[in-house]
Backbone as XML, in Angstrom:
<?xml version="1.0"?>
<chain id="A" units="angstrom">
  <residue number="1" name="UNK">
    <atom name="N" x="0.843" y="-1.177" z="0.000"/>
    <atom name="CA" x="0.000" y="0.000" z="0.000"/>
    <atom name="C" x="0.888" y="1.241" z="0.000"/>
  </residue>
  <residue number="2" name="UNK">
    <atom name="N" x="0.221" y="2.228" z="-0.785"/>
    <atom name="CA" x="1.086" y="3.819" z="-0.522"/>
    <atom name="C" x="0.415" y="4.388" z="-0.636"/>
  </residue>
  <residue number="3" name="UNK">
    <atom name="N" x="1.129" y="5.286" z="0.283"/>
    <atom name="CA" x="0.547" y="6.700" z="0.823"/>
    <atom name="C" x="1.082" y="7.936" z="0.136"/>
  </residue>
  <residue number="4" name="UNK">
    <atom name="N" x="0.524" y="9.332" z="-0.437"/>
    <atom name="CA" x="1.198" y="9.948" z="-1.402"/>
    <atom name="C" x="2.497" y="9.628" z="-2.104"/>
  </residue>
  <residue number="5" name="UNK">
    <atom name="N" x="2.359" y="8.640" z="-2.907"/>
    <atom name="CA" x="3.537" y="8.379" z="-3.954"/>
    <atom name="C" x="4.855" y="7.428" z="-3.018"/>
  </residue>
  <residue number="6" name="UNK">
    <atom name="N" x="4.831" y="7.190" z="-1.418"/>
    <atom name="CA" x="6.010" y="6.925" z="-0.611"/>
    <atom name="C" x="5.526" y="5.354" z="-0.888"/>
  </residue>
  <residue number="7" name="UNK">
    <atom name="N" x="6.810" y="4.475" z="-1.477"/>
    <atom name="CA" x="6.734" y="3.117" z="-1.087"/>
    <atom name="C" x="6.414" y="3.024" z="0.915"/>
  </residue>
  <residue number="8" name="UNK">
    <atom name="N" x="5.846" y="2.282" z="0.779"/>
    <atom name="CA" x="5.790" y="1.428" z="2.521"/>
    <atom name="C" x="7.027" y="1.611" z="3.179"/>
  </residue>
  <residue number="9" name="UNK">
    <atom name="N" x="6.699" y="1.540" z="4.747"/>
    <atom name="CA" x="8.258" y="1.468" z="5.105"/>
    <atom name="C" x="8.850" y="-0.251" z="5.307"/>
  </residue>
  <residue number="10" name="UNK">
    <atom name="N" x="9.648" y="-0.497" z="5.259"/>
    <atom name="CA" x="9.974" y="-1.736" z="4.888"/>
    <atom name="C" x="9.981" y="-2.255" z="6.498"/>
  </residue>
  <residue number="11" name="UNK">
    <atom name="N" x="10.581" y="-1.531" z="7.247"/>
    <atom name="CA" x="10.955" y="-0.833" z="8.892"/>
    <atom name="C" x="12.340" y="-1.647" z="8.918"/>
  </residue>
  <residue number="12" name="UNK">
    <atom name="N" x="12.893" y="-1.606" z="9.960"/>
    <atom name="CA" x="14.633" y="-1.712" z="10.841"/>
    <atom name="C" x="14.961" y="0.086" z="10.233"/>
  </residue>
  <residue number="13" name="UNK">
    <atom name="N" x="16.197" y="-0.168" z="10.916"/>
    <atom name="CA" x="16.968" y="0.833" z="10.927"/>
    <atom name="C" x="17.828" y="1.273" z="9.441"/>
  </residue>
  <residue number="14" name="UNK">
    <atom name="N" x="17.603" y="2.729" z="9.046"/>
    <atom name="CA" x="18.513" y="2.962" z="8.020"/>
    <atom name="C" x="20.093" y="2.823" z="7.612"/>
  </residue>
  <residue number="15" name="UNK">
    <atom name="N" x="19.947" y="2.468" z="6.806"/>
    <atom name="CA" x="21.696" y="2.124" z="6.348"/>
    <atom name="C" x="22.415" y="3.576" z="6.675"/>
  </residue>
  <residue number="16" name="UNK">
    <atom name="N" x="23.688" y="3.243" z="6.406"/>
    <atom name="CA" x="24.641" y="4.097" z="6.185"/>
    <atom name="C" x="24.349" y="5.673" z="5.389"/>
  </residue>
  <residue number="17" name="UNK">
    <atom name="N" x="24.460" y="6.970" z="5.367"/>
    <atom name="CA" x="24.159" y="7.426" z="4.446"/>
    <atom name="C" x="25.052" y="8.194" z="3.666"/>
  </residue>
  <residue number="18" name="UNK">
    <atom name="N" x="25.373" y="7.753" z="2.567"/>
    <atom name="CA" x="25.979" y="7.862" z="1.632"/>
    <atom name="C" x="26.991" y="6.823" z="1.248"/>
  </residue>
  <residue number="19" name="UNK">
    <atom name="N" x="26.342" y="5.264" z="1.832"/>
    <atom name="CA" x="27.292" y="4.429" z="1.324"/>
    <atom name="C" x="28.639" y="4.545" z="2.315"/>
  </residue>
  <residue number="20" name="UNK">
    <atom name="N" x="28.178" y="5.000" z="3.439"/>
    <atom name="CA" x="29.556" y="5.092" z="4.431"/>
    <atom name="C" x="30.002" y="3.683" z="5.150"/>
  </residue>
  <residue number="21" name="UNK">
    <atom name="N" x="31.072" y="3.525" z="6.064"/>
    <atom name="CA" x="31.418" y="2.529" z="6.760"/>
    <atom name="C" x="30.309" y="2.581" z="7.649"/>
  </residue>
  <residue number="22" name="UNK">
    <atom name="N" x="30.115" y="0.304" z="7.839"/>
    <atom name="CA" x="28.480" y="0.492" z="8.990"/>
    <atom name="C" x="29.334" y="-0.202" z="10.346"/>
  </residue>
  <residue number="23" name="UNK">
    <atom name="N" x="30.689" y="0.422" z="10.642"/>
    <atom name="CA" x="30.539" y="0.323" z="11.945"/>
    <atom name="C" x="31.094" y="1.270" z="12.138"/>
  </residue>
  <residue number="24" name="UNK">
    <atom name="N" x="31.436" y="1.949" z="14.342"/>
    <atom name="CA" x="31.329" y="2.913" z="14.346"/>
    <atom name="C" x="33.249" y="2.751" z="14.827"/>
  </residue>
  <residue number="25" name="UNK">
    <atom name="N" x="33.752" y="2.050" z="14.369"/>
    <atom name="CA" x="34.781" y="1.774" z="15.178"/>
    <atom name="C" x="36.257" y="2.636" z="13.990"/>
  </residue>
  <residue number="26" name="UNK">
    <atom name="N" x="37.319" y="3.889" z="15.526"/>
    <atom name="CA" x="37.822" y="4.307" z="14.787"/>
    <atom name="C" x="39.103" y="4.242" z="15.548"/>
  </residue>
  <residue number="27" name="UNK">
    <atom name="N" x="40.669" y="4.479" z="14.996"/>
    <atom name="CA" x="41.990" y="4.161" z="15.779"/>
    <atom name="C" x="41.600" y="5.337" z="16.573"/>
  </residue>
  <residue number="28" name="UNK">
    <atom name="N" x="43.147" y="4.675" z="17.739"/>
    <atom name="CA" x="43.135" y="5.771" z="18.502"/>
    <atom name="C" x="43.691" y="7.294" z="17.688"/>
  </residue>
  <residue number="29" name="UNK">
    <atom name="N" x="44.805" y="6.655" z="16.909"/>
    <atom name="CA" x="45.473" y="7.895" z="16.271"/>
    <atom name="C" x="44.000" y="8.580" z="15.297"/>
  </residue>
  <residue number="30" name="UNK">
    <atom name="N" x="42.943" y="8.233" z="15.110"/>
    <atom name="CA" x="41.916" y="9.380" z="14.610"/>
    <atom name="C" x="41.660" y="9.439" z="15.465"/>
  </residue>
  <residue number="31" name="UNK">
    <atom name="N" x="41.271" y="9.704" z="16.667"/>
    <atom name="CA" x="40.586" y="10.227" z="18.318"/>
    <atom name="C" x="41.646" y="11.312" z="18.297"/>
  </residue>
  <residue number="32" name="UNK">
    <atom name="N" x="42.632" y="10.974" z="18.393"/>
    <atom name="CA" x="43.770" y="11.866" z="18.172"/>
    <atom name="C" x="44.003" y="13.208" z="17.480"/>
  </residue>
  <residue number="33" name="UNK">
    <atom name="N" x="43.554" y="12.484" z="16.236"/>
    <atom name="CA" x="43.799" y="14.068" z="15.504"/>
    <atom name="C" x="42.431" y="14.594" z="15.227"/>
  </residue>
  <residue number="34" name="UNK">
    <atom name="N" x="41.154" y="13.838" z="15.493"/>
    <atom name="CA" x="40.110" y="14.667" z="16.245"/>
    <atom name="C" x="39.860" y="15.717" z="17.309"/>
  </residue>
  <residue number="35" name="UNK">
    <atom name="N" x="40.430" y="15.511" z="18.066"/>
    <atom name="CA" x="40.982" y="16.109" z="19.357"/>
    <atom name="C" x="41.608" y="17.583" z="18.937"/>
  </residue>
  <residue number="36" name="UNK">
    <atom name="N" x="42.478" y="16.774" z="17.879"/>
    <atom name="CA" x="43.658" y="18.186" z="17.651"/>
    <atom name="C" x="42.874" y="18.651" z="16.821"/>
  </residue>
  <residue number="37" name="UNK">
    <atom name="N" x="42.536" y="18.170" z="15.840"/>
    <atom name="CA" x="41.540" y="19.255" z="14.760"/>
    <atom name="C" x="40.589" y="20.256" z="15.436"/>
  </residue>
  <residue number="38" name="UNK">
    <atom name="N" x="40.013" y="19.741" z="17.135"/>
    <atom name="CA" x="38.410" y="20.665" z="17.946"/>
    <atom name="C" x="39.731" y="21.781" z="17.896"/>
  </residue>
  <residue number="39" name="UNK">
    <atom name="N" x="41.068" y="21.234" z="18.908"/>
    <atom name="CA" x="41.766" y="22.550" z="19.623"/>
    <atom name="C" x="42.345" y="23.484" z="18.888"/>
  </residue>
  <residue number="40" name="UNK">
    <atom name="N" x="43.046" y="22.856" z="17.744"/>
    <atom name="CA" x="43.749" y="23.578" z="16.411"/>
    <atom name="C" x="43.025" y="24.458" z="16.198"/>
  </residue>
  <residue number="41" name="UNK">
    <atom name="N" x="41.505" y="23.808" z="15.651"/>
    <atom name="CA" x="40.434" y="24.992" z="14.658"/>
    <atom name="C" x="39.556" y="25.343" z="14.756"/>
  </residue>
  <residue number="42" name="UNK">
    <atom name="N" x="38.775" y="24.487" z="15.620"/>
    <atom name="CA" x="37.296" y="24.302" z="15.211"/>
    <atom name="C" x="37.418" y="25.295" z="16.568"/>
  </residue>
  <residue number="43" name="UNK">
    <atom name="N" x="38.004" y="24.913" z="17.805"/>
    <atom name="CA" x="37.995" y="25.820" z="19.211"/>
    <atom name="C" x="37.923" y="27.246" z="18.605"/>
  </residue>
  <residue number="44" name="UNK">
    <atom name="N" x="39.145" y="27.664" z="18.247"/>
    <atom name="CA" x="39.954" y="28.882" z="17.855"/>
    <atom name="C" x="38.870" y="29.706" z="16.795"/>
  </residue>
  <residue number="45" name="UNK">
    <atom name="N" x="38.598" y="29.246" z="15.937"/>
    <atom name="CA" x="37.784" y="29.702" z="14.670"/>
    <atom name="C" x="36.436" y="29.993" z="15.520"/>
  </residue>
  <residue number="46" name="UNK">
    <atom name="N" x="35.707" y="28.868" z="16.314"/>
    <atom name="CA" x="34.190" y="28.983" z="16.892"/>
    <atom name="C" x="34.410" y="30.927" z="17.838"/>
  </residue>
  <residue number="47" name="UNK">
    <atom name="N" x="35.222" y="30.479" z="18.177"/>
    <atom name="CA" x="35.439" y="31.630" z="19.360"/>
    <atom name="C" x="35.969" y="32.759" z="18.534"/>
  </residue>
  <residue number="48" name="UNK">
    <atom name="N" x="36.511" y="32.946" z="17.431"/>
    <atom name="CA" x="36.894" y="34.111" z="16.494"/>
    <atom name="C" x="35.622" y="34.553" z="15.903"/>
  </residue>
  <residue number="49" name="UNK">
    <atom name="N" x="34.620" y="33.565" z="15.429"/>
    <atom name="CA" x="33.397" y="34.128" z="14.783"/>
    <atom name="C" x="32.555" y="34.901" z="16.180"/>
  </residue>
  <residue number="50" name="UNK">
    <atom name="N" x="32.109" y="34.109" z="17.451"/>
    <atom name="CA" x="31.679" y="34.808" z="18.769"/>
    <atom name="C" x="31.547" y="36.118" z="18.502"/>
  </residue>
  <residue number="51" name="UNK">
    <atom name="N" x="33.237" y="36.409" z="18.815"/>
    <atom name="CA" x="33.819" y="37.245" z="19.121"/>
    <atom name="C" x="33.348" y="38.594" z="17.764"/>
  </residue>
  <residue number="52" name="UNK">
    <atom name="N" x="33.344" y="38.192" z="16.921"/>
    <atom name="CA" x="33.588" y="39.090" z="15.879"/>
    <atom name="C" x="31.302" y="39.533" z="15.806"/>
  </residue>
  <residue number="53" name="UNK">
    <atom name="N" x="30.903" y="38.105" z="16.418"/>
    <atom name="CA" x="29.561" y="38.911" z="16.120"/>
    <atom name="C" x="29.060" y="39.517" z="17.259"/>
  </residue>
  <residue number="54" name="UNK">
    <atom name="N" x="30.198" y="39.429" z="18.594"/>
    <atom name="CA" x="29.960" y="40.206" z="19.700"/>
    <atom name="C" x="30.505" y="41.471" z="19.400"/>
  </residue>
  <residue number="55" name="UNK">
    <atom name="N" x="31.346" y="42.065" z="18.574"/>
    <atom name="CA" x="31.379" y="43.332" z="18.423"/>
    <atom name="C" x="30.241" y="43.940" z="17.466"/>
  </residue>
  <residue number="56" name="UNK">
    <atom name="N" x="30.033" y="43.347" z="16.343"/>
    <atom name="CA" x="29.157" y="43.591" z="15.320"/>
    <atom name="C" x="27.378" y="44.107" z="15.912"/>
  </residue>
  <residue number="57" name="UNK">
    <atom name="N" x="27.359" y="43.008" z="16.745"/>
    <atom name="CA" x="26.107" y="43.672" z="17.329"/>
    <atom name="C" x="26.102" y="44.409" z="18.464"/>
  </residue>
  <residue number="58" name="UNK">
    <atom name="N" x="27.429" y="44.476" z="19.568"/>
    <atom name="CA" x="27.638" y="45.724" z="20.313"/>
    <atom name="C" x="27.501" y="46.824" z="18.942"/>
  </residue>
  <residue number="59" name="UNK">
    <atom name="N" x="28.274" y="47.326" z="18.047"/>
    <atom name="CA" x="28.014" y="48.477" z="17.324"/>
    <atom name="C" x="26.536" y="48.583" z="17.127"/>
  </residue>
  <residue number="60" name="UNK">
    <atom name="N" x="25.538" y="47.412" z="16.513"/>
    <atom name="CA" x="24.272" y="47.975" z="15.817"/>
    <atom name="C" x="23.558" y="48.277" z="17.240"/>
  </residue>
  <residue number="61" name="UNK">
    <atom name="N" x="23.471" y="47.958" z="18.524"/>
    <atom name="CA" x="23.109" y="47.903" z="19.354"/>
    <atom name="C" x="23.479" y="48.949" z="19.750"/>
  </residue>
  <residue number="62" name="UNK">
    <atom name="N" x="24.210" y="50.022" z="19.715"/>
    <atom name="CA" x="24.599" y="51.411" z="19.616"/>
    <atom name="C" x="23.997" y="52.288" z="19.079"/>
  </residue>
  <residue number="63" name="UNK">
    <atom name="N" x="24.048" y="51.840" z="17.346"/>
    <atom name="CA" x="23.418" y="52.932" z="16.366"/>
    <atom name="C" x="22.088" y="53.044" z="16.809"/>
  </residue>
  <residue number="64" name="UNK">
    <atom name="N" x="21.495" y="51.870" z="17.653"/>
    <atom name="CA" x="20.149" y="51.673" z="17.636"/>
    <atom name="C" x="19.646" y="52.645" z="19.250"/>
  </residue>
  <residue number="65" name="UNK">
    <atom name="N" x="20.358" y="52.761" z="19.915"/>
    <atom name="CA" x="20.231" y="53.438" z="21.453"/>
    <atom name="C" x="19.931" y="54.452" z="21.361"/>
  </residue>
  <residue number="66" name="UNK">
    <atom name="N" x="19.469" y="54.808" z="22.703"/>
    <atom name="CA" x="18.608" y="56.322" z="22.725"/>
    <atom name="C" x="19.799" y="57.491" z="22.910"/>
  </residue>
  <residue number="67" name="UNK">
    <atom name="N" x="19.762" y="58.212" z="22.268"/>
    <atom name="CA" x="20.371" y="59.193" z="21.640"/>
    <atom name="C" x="19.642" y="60.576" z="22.137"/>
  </residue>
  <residue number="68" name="UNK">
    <atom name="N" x="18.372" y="60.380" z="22.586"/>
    <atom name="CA" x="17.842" y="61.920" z="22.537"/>
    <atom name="C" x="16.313" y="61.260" z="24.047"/>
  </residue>
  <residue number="69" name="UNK">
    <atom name="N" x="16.725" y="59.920" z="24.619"/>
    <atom name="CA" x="15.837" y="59.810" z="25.559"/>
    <atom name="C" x="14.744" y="59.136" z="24.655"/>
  </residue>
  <residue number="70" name="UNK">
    <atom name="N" x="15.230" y="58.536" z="23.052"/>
    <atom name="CA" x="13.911" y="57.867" z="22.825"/>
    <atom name="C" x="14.691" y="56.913" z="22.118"/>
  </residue>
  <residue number="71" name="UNK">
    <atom name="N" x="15.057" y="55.593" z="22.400"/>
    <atom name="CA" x="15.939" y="54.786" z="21.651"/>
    <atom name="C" x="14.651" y="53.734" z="20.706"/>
  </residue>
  <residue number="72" name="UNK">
    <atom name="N" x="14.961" y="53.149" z="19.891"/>
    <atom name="CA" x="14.436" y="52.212" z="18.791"/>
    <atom name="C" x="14.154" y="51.009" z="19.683"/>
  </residue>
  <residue number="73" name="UNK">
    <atom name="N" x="13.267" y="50.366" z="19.882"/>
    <atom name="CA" x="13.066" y="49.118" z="20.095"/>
    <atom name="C" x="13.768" y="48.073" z="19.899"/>
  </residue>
  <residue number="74" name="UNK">
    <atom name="N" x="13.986" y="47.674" z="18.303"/>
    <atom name="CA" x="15.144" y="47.184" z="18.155"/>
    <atom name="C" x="16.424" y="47.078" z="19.001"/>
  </residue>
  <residue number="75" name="UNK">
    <atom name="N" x="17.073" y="48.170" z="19.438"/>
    <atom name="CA" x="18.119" y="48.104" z="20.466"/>
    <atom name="C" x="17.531" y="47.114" z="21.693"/>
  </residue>
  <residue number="76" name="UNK">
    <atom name="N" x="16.692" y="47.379" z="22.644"/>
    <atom name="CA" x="16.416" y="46.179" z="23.531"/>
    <atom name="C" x="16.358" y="45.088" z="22.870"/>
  </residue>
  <residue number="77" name="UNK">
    <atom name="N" x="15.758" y="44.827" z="21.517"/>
    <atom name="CA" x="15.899" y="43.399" z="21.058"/>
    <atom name="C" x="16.773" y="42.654" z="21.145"/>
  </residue>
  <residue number="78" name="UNK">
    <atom name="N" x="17.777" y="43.874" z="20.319"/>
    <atom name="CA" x="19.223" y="43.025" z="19.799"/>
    <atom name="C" x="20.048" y="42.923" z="20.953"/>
  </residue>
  <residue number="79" name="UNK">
    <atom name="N" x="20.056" y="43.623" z="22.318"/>
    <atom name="CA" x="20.209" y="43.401" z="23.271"/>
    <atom name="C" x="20.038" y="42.151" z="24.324"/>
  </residue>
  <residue number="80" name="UNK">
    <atom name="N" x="18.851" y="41.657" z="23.523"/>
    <atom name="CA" x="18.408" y="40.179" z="23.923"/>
    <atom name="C" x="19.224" y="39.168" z="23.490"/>
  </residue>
  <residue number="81" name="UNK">
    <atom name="N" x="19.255" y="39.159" z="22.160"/>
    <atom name="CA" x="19.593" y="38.112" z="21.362"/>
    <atom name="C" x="20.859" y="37.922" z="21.278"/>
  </residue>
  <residue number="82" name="UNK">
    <atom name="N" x="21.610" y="39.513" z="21.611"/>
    <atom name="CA" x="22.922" y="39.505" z="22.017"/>
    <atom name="C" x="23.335" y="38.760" z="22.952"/>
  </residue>
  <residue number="83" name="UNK">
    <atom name="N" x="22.567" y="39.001" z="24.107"/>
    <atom name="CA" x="22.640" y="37.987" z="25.902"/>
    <atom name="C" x="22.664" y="36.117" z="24.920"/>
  </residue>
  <residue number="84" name="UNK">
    <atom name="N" x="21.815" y="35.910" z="24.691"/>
    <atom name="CA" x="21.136" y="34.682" z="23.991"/>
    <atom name="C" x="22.709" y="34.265" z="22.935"/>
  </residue>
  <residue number="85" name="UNK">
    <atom name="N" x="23.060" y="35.099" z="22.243"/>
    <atom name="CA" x="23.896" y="34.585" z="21.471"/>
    <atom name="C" x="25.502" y="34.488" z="22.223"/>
  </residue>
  <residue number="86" name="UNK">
    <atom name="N" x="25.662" y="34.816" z="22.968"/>
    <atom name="CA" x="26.860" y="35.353" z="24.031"/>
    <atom name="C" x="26.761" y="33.489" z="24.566"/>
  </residue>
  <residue number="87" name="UNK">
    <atom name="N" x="25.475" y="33.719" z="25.337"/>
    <atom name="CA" x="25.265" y="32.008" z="26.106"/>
    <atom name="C" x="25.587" y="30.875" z="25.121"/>
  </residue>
  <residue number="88" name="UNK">
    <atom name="N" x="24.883" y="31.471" z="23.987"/>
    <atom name="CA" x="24.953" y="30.056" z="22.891"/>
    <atom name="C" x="26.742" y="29.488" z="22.587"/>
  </residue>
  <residue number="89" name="UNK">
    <atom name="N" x="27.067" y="30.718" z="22.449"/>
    <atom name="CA" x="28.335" y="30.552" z="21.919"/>
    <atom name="C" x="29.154" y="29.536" z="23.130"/>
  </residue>
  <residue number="90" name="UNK">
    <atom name="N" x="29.001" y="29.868" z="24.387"/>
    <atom name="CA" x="29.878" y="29.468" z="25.445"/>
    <atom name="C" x="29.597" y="28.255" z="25.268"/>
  </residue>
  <residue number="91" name="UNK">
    <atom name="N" x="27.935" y="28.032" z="25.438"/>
    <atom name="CA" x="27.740" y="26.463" z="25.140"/>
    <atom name="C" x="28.799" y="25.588" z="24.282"/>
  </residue>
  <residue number="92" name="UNK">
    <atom name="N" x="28.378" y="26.013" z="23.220"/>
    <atom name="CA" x="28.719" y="25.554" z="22.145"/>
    <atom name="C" x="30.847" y="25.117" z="22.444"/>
  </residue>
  <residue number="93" name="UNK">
    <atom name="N" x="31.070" y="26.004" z="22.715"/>
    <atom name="CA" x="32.453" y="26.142" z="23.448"/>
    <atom name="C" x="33.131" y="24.764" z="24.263"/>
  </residue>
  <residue number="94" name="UNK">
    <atom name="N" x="31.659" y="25.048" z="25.346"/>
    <atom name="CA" x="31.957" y="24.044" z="26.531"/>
    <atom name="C" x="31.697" y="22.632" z="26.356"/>
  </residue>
  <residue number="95" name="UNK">
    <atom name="N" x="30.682" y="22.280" z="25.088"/>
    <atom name="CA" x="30.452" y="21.053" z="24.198"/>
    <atom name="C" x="31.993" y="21.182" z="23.423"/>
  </residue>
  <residue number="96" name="UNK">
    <atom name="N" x="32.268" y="21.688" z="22.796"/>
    <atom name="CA" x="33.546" y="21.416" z="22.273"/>
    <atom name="C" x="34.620" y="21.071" z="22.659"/>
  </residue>
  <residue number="97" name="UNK">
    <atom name="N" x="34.711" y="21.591" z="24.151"/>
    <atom name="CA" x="35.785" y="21.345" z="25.033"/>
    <atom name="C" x="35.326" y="19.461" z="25.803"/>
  </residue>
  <residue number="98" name="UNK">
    <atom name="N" x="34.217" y="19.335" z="26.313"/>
    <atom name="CA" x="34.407" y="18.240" z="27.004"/>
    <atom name="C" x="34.473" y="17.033" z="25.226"/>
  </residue>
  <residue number="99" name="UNK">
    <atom name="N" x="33.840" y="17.602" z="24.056"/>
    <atom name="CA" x="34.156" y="16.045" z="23.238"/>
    <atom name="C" x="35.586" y="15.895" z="23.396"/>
  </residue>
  <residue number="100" name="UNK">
    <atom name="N" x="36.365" y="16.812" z="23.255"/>
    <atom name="CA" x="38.169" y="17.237" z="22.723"/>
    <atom name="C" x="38.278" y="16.572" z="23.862"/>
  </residue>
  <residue number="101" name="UNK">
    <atom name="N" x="38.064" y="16.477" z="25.091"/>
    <atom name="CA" x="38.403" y="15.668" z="26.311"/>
    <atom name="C" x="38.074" y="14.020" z="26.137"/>
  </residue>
  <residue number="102" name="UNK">
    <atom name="N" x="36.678" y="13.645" z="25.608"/>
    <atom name="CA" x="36.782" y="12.923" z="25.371"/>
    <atom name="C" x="36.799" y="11.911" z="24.352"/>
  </residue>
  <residue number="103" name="UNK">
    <atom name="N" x="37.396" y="12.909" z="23.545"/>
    <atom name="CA" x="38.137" y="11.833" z="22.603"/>
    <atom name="C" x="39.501" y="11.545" z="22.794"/>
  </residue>
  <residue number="104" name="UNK">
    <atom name="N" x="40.328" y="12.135" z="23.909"/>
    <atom name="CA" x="41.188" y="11.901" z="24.346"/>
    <atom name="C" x="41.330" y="11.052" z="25.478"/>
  </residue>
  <residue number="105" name="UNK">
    <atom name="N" x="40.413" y="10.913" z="26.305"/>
    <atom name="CA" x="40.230" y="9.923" z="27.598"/>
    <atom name="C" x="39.916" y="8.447" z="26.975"/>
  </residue>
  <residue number="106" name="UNK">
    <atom name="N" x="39.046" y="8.540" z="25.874"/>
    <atom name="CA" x="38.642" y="7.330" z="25.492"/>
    <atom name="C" x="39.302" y="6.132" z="25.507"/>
  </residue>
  <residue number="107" name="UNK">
    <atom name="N" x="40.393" y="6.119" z="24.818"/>
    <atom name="CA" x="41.420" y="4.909" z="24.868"/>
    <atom name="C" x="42.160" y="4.493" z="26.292"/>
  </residue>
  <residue number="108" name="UNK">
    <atom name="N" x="42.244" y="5.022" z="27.431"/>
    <atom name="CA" x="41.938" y="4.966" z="28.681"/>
    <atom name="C" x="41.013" y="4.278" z="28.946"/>
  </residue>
  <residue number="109" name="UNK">
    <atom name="N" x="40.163" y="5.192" z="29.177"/>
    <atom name="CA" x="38.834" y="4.351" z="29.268"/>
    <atom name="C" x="38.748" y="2.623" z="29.044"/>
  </residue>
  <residue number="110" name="UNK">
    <atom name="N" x="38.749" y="2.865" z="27.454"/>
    <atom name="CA" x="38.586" y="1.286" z="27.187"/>
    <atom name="C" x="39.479" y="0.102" z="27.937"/>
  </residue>
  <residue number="111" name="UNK">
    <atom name="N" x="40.854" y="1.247" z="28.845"/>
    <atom name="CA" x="41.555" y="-0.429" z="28.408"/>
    <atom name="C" x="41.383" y="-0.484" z="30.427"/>
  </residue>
  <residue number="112" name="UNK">
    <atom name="N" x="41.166" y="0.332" z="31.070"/>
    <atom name="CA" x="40.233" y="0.710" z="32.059"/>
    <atom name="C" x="39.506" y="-0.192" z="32.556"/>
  </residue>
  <residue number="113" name="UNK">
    <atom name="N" x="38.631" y="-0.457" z="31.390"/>
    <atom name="CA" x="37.647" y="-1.224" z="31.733"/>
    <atom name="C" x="38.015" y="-3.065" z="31.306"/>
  </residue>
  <residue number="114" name="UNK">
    <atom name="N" x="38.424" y="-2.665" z="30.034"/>
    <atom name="CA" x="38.836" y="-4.091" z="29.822"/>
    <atom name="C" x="39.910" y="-4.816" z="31.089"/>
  </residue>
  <residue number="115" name="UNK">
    <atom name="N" x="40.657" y="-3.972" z="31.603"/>
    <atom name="CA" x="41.010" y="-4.263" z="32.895"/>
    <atom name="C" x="40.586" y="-5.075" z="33.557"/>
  </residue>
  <residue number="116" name="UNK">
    <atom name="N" x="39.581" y="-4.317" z="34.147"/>
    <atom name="CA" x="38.619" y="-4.411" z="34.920"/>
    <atom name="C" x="37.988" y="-5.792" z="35.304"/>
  </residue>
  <residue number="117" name="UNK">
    <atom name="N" x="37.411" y="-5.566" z="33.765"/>
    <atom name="CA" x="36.409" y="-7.025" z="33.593"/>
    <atom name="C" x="37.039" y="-8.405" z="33.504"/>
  </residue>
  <residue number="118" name="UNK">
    <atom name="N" x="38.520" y="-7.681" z="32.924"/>
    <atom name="CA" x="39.704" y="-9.393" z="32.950"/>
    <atom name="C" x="40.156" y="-9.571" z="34.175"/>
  </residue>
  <residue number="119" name="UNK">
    <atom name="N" x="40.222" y="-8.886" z="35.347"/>
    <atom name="CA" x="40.382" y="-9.025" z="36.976"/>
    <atom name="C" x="38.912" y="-9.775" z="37.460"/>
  </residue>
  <residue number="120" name="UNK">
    <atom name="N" x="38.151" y="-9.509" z="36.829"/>
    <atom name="CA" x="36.574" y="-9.596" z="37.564"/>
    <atom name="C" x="36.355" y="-11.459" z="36.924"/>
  </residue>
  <residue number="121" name="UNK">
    <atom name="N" x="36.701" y="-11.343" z="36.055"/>
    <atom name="CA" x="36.320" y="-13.094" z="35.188"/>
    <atom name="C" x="37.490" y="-14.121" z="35.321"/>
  </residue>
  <residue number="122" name="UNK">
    <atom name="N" x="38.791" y="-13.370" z="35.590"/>
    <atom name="CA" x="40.024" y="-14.364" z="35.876"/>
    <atom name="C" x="39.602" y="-15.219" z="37.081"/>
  </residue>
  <residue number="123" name="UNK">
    <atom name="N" x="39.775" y="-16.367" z="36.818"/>
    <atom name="CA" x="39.914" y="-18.009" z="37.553"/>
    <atom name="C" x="41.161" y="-17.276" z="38.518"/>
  </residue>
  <residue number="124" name="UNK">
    <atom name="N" x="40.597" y="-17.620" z="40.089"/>
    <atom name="CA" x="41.561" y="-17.631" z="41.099"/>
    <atom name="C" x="43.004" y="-18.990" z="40.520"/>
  </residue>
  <residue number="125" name="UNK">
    <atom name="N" x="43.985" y="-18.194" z="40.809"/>
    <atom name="CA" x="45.187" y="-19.098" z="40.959"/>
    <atom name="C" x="45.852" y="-19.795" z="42.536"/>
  </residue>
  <residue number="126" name="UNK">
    <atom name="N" x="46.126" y="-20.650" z="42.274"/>
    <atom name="CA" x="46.801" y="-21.323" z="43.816"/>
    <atom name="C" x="48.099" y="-20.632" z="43.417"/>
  </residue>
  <residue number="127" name="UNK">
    <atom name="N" x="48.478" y="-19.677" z="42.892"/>
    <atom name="CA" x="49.710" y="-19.248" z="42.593"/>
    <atom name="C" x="49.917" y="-17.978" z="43.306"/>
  </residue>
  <residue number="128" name="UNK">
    <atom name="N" x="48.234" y="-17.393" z="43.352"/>
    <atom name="CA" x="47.732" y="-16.114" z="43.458"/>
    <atom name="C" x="48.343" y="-15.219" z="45.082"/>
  </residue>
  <residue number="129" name="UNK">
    <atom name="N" x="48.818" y="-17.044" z="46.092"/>
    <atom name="CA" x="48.787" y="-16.496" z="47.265"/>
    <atom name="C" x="50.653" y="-16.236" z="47.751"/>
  </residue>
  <residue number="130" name="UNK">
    <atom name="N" x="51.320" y="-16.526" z="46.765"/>
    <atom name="CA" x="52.353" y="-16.366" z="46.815"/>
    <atom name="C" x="53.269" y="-15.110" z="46.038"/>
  </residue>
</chain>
């Protein structure tokens, strides 16, 4: 049966999209230069654009102020969205900072745990007490 022109859904989960790799598994050395790519660029650049639209709308947020005891509406707006975009940015920042963390903890992590679980399932030894 169809519904405007859509084949049925067949249902499970969608493939890959664009024909990509279907697992999620990557070296440590890409965690690695993931990591370095957030701090290198993506950090540096996110926080250069911020920055550049925190002056941009400090100025219009100026032109727009009361000047004579009757300022434009607009100015409280952009005043808002300024606050709003100030927060967003940090967010955005502080998400950037803990992935860059953990894509660096990760391989830790794993072997952490694999540790762990090979202490937790190892057969006692009569060797163990000496």
């Amino acid at each position: 049966m169809e519904l405007n022109q859509y084949p049925a859904d067949p249902g499970g989960a969608p493939g890959p999209v664009g024909g990509g790799a279907k697992d999620l598994a990557s070296s440590p050395a890409q965690k690695k230069a993931a990591a370095k790519a957030i701090q290198d660029h993506i950090e540096p650049d996110t926080r250069k654009a911020g920055d550049w639209a925190d002056e941009e709308t400090g100025a219009a947020v100026k032109a727009f102020a009361a000047k004579d005891g009757h300022g434009w509406v607009t100015s409280t707006a952009l005043k808002k969205a300024h606050k709003t975009w100030g927060e967003q940015v940090q967010n955005l920042m502080n998400r950037l900072s803990s992935e860059k963390e953990a894509l660096r903890s990760t391989g830790i992590l794993f072997q952490n745990t694999d540790f762990g679980i090979g202490q937790g399932i190892r057969k006692s030894s009569n060797l163990d007490g000496y």
